[in-house]
PyMOL Python script that loads the backbone (N, CA, C, O; Angstrom):
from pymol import cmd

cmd.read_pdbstr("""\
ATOM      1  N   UNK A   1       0.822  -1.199   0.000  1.00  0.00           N
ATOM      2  CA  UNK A   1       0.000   0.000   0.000  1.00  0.00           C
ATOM      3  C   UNK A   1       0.862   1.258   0.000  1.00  0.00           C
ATOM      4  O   UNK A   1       0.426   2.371  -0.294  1.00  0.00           O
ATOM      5  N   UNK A   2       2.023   1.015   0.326  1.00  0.00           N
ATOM      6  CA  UNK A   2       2.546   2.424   0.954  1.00  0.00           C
ATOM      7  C   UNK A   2       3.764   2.830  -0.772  1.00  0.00           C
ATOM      8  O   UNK A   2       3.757   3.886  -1.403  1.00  0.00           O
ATOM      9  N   UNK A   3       4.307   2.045  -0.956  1.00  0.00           N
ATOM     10  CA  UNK A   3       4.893   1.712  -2.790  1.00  0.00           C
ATOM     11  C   UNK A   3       3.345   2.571  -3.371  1.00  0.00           C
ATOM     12  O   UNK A   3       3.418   3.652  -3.957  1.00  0.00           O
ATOM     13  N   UNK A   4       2.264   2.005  -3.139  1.00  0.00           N
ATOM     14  CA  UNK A   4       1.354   2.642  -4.114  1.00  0.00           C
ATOM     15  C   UNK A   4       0.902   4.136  -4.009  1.00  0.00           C
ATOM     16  O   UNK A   4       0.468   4.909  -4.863  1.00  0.00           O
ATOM     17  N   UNK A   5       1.104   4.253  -2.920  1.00  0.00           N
ATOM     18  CA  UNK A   5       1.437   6.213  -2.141  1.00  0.00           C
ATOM     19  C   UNK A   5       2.461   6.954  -3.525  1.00  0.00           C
ATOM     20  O   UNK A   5       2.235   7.896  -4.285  1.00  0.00           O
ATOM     21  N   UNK A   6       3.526   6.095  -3.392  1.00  0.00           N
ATOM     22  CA  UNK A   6       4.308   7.091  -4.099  1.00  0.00           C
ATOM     23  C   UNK A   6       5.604   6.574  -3.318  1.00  0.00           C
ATOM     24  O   UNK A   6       6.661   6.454  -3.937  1.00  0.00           O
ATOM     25  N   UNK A   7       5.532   6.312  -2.151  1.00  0.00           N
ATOM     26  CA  UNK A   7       6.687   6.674  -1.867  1.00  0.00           C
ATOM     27  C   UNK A   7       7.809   6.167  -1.725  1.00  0.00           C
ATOM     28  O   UNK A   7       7.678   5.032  -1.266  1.00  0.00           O
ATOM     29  N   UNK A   8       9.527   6.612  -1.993  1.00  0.00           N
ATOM     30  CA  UNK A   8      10.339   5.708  -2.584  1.00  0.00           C
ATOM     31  C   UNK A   8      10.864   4.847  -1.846  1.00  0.00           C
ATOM     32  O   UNK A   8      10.658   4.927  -0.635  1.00  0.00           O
ATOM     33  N   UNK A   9      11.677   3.800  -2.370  1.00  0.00           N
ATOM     34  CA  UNK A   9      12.058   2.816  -1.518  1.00  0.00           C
ATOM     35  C   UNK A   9      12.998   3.282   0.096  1.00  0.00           C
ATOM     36  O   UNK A   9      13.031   2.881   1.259  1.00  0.00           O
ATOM     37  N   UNK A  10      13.754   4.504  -0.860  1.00  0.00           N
ATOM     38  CA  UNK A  10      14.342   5.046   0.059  1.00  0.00           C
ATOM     39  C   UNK A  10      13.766   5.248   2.000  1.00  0.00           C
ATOM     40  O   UNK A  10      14.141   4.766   3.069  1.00  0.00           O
ATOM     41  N   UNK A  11      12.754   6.177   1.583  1.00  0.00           N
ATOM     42  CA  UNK A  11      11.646   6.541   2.070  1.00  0.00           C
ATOM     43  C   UNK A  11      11.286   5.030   3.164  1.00  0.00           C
ATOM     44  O   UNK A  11      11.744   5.019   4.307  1.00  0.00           O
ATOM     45  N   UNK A  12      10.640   4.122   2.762  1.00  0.00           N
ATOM     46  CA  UNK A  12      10.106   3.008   2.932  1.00  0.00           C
ATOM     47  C   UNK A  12      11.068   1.984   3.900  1.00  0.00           C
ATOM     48  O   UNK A  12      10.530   1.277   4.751  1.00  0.00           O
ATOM     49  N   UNK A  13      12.580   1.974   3.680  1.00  0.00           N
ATOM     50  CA  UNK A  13      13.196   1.705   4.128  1.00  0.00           C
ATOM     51  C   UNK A  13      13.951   2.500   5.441  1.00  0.00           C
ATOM     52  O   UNK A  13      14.562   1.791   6.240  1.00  0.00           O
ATOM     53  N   UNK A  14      13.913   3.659   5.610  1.00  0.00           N
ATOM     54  CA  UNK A  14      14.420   4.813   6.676  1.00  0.00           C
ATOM     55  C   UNK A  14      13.394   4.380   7.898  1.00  0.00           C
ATOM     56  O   UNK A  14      13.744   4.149   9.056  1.00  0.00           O
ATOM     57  N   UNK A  15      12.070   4.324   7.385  1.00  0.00           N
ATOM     58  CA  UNK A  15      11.135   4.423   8.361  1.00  0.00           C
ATOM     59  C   UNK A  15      10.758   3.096   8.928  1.00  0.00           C
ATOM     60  O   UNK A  15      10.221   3.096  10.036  1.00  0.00           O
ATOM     61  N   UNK A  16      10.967   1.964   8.313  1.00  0.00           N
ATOM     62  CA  UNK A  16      11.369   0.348   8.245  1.00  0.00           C
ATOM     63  C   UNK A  16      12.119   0.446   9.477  1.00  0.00           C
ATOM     64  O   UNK A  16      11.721   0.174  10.610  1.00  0.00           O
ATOM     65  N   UNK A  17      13.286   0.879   9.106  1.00  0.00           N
ATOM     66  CA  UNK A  17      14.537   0.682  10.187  1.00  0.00           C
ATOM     67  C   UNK A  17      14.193   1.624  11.594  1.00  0.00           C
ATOM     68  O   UNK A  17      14.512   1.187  12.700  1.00  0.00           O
ATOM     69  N   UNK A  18      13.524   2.935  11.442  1.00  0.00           N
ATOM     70  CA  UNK A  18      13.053   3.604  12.900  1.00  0.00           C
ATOM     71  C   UNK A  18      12.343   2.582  13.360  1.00  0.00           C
ATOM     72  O   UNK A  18      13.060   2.174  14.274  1.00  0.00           O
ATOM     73  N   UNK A  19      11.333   1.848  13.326  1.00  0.00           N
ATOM     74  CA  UNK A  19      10.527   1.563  13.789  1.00  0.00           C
ATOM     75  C   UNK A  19      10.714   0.114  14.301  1.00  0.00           C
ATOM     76  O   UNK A  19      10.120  -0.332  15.283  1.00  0.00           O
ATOM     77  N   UNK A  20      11.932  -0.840  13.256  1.00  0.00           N
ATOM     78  CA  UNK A  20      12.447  -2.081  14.319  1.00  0.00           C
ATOM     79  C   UNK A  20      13.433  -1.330  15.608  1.00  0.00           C
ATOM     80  O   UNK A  20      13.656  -1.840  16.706  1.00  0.00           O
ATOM     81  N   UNK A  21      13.953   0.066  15.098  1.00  0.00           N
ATOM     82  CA  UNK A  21      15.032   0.443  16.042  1.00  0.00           C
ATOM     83  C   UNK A  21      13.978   0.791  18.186  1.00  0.00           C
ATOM     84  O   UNK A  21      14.125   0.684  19.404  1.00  0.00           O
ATOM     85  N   UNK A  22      12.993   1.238  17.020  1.00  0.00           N
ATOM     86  CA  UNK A  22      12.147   1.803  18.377  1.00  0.00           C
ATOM     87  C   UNK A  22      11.595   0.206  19.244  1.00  0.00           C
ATOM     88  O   UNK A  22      11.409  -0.103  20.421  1.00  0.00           O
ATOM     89  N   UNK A  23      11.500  -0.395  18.131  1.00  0.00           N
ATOM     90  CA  UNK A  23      10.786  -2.235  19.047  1.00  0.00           C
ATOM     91  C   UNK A  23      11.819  -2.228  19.721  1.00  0.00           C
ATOM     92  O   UNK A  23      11.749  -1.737  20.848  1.00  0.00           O
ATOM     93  N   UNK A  24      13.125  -2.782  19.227  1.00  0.00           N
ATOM     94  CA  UNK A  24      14.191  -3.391  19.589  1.00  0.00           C
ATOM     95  C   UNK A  24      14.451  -2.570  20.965  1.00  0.00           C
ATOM     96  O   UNK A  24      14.766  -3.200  21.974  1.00  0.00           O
ATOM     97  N   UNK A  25      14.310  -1.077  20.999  1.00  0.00           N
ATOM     98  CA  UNK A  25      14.831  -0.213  22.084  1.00  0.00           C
ATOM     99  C   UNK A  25      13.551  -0.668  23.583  1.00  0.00           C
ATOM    100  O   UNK A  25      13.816  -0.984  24.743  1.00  0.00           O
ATOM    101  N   UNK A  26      12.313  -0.527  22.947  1.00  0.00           N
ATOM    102  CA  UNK A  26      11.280  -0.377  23.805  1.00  0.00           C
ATOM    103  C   UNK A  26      10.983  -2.418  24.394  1.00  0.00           C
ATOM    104  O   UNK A  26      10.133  -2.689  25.243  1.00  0.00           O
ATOM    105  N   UNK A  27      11.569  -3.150  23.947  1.00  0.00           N
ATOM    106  CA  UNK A  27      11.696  -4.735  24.499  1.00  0.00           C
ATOM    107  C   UNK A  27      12.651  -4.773  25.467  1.00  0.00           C
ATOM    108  O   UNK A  27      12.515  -5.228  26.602  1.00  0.00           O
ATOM    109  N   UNK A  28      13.938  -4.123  24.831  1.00  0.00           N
ATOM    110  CA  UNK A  28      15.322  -3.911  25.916  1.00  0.00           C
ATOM    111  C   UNK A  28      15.154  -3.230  26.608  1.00  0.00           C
ATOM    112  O   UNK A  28      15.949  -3.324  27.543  1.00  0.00           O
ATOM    113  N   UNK A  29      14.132  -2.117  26.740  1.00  0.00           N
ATOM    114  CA  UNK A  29      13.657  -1.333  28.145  1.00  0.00           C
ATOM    115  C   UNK A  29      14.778  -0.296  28.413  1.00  0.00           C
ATOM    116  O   UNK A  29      14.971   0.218  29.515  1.00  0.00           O
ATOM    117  N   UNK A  30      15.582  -0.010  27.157  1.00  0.00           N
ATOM    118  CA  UNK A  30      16.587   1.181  26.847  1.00  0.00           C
ATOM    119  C   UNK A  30      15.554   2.097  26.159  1.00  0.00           C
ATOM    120  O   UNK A  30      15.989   3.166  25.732  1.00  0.00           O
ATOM    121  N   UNK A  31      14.667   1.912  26.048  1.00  0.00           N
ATOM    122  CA  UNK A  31      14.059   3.489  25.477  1.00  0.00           C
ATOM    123  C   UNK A  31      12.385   3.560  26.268  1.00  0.00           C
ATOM    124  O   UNK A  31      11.810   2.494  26.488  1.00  0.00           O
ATOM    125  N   UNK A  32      11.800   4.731  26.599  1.00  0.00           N
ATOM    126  CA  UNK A  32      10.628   5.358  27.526  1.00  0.00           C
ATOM    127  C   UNK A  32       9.914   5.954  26.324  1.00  0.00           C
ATOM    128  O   UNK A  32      10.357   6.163  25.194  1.00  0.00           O
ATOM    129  N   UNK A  33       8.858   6.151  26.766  1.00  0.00           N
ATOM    130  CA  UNK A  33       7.752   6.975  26.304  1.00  0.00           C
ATOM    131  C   UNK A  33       7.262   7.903  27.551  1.00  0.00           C
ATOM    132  O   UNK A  33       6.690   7.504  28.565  1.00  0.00           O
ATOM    133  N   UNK A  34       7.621   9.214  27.230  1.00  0.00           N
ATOM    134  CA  UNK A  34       6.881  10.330  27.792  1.00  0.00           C
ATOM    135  C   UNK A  34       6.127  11.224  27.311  1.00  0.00           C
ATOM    136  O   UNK A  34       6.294  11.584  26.146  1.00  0.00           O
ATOM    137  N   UNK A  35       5.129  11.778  28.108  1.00  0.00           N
ATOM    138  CA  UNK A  35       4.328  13.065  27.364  1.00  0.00           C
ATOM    139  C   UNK A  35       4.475  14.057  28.630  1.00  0.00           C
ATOM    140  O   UNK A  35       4.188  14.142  29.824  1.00  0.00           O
ATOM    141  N   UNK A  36       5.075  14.709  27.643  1.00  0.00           N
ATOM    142  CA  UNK A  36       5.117  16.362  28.718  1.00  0.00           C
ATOM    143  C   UNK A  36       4.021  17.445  28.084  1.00  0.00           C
ATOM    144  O   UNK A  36       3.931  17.693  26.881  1.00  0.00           O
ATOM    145  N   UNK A  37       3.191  18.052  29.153  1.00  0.00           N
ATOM    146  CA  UNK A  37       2.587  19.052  29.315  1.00  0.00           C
ATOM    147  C   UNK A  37       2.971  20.379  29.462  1.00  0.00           C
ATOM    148  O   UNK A  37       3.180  20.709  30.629  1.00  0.00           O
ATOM    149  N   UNK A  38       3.117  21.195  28.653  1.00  0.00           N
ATOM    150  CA  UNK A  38       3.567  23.064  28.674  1.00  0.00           C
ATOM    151  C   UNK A  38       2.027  23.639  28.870  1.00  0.00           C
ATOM    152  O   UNK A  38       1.070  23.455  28.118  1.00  0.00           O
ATOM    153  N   UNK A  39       2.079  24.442  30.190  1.00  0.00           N
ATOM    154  CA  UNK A  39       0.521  25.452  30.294  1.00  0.00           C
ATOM    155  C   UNK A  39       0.980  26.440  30.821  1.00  0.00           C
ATOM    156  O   UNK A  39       2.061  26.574  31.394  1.00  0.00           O
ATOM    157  N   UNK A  40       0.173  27.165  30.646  1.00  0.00           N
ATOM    158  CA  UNK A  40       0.506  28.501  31.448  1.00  0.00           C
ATOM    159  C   UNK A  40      -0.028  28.992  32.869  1.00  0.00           C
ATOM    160  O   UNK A  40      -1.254  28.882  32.899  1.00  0.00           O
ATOM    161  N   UNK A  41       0.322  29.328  33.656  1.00  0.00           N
ATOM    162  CA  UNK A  41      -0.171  29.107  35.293  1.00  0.00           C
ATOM    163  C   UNK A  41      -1.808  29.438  35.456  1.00  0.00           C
ATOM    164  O   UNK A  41      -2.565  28.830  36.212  1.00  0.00           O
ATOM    165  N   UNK A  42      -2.117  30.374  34.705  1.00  0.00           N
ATOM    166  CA  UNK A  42      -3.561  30.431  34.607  1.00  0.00           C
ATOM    167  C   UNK A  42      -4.581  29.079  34.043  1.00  0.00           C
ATOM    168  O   UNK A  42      -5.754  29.015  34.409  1.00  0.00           O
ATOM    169  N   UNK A  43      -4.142  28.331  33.380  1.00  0.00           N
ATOM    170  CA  UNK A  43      -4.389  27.425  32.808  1.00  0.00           C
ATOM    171  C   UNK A  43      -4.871  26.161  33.989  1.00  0.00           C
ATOM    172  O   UNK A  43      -4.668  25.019  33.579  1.00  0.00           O
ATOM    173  N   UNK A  44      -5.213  26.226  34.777  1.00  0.00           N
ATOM    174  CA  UNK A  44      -5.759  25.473  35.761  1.00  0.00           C
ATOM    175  C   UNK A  44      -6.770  24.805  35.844  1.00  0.00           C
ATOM    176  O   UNK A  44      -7.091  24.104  36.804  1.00  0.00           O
ATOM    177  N   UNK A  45      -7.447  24.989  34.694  1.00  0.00           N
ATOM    178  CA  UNK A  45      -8.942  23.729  34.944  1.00  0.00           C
ATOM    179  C   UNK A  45      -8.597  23.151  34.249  1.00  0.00           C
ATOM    180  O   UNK A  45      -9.512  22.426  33.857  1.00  0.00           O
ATOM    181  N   UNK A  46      -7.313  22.885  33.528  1.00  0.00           N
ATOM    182  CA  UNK A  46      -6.905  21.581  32.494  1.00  0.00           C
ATOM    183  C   UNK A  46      -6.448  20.869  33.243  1.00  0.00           C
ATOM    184  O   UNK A  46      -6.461  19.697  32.865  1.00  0.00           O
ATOM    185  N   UNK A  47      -5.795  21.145  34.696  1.00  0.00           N
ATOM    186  CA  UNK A  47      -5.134  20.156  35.661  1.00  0.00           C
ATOM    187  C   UNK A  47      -5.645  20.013  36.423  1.00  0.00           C
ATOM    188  O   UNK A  47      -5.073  20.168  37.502  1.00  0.00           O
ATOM    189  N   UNK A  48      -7.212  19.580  36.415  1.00  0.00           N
ATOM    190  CA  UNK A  48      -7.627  19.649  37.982  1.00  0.00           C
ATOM    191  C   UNK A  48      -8.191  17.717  38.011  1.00  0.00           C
ATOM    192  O   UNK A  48      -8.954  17.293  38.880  1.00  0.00           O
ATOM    193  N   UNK A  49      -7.685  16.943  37.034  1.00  0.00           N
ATOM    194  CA  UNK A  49      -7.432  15.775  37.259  1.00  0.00           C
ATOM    195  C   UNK A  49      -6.147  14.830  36.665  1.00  0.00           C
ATOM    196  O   UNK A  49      -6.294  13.996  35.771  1.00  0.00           O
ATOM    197  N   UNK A  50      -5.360  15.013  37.079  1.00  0.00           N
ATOM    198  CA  UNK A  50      -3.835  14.518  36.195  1.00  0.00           C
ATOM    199  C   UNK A  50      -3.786  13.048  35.532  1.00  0.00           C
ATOM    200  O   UNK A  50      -2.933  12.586  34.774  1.00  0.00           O
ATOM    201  N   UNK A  51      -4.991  12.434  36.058  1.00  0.00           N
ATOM    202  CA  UNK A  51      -5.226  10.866  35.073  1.00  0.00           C
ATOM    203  C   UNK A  51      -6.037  11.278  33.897  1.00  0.00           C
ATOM    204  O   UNK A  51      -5.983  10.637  32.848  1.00  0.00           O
ATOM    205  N   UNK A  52      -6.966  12.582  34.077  1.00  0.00           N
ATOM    206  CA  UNK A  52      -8.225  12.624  32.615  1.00  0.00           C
ATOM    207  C   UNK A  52      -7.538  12.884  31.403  1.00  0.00           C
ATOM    208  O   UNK A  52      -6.772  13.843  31.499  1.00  0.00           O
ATOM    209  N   UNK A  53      -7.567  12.382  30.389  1.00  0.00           N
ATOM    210  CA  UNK A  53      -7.211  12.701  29.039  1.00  0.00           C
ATOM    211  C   UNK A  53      -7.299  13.939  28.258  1.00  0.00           C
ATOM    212  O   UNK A  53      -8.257  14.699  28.398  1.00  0.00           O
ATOM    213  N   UNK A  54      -6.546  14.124  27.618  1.00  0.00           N
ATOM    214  CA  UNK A  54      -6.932  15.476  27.193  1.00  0.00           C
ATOM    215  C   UNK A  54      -7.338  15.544  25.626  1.00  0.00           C
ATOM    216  O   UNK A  54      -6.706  14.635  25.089  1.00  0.00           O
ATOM    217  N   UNK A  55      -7.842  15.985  24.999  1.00  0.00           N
ATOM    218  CA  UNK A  55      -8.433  16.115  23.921  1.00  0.00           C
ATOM    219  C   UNK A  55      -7.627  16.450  22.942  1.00  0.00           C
ATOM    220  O   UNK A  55      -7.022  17.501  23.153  1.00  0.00           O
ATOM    221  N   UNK A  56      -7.330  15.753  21.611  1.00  0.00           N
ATOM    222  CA  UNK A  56      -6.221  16.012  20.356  1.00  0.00           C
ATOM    223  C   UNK A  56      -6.236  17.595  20.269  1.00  0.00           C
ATOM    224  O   UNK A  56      -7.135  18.256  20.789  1.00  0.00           O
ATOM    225  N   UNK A  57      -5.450  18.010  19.752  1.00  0.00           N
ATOM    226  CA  UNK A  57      -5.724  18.942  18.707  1.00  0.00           C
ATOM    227  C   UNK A  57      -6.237  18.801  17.595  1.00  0.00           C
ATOM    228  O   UNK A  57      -6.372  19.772  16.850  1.00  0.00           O
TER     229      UNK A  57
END
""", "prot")
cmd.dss("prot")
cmd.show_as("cartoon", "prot")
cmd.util.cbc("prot")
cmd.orient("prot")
């Protein structure tokens, strides 16, 4: 499907290799997943439960 996008092998292969690199890292427990939050101090009814989800952009 993704050859039929357009896009080149090049392409296809870069993102191939991120993504065994990220398994391989995230099995060996050498690589985390974080999400950091930037607000501004007024911004306070977005934190008034730190487990609730927050909505995409």
């Amino acid at each position: 499907k993704i050859r039929a996008l357009g896009f080149s092998e090049k392409f296809i292969r870069t993102w191939e290799y991120y993504f065994d690199y990220c398994a391989a890292g995230f099995k060996s427990r050498t690589l985390g997943d974080y999400q950091i939050v930037f607000s501004r101090p007024s911004n306070v009814a977005a934190f008034r439960n730190q487990h609730e989800s927050f909505p995409s952009a």
